[in-house]
N, C-alpha and C positions, 0 to 999 in steps of 0.2 A: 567300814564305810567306803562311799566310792572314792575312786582314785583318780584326781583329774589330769587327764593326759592334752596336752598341747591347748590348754586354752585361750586362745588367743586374746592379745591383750584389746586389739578389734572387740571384741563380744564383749568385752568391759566398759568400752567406753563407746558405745554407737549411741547416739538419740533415741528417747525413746519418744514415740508419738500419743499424742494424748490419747487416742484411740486403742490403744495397747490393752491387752488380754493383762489381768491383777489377778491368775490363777495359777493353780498347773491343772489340768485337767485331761480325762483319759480322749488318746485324737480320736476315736468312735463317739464318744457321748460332743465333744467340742466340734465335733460337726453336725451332727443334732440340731446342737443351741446354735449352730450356724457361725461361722469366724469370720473378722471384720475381712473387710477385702487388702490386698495387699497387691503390690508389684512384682512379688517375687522374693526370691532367698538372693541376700546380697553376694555376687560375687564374692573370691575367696575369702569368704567371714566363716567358714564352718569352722567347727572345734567339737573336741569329745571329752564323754567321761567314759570311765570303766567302771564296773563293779566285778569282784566275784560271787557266786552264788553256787555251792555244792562243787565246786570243781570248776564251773563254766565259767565261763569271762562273755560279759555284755557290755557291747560300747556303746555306746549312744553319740550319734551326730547329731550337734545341737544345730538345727538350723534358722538363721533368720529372717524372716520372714518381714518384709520391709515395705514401705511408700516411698518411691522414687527412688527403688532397689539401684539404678541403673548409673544415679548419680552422688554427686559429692553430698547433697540434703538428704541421702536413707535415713528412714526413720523406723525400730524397727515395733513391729505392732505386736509379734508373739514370737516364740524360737518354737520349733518342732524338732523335741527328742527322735531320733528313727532309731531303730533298733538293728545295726547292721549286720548283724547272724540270720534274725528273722526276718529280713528285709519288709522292715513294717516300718508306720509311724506309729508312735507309741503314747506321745503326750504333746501336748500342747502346753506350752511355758511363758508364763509370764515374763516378760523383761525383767521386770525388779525382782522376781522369785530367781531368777538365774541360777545364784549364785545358793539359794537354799536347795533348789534341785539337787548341784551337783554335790552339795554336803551330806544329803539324804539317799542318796541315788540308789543306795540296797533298798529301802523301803520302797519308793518307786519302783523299781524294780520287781520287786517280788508281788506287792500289787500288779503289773503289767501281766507277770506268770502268772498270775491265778486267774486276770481277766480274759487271757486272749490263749493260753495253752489250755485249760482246762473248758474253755467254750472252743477250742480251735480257733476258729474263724465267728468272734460274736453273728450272732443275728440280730437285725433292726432291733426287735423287743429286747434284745440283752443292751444293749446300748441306751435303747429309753428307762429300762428300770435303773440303769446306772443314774440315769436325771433324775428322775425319782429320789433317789440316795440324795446327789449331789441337793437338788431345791430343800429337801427337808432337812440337810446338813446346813446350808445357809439358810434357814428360817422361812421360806418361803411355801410354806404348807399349804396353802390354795394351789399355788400356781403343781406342788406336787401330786395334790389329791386331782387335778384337771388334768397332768402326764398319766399319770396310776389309770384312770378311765381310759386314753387313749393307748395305753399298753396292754390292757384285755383286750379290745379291739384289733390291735395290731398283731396279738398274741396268736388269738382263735383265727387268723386269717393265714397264719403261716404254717405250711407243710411242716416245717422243721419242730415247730412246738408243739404240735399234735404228736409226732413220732418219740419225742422227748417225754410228753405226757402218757402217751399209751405205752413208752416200755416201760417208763417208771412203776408206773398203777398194775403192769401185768410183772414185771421182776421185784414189785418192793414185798406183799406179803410174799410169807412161807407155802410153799404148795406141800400139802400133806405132811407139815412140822418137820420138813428139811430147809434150810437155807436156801432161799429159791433162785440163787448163782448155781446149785446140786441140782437142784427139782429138775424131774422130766415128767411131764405129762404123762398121765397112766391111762389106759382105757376107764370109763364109769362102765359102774355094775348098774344093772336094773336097779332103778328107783334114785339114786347117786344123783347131786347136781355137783 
């Protein structure tokens, strides 16, 4: 599990504002669903966790995200995991989840790999079908079946999901009962389609 390095006792005890993010959720799809406003990451409050995963070490800079970052009343509204190898943010953290992030932090983690290295760089639609997930995971099955519409829409509009869609559809069957990662195109004979 992860291993939490220098957490400051600051991220333990800051205010939280009533306004505050009750999730942890992936920072693509939580910016979507749009994040409350804030003042800023409070001066020196950052703190990390680590995880390993196959050998790699992932640390994550918890950051706070506050109202009146600037003064003695910060309150703070949500923390953002960054991920400092991949120089990304990676999640969006509840105040009161804190302390379950950093105990989970290999799950987290290995969700983040699968989201953001195996799409590279999500695309808008990778980000909305995550809403999608996330609405019908919290019960909210209208509001997901109304993202689900506006994610075909958004889908068939993007270069990148076309390109995704037409290698799949031309490398997923076999071309002439070889493996079609092997297949090469062969000339047709008369009459062949």
């Amino acid at each position: 599990m992860g291993d939490v390095k220098a957490m400051s006792a600051i991220a333990n005890s800051l205010p939280i504002d009533p306004s505050a993010i009750a999730d942890v959720i992936l920072f693509p799809v939580a910016e979507e669903f749009g994040l409350p406003p804030t003042d800023g990451v409070l001066p020196g409050s950052l703190s990390t966790t680590e995880v390993s995963i196959g050998g790699k070490t992932i640390v994550y800079e918890l950051r706070p995200n506050c109202l009146e970052a600037a003064t003695p009343q910060a309150r703070v509204v949500y923390y953002v995991a960054h991920n400092t190898a991949a120089e990304r943010d990676e999640f969006v953290v509840g105040p009161e989840l804190l302390e379950a992030f950093t105990q989970n932090v290999f799950l987290y983690a290995v969700v983040a790999t699968n989201f953001f290295n195996f799409l590279d760089s999500p695309a808008a639609f990778d980000a909305s079908a995550a809403i999608v997930g996330h609405l019908a995971v919290d019960g909210q099955y209208s509001a997901a079946l109304r993202m689900l519409g506006s994610d075909w829409r958004m889908a068939l509009q993007d270069p990148e999901w076309w390109s995704r869609s037409l290698m799949g559809s031309w490398l997923g069957p076999p071309l002439r009962g070889r493996p079609a990662r092997f297949a090469q195109p062969t000339p047709l004979g008369k009459g062949e389609l």
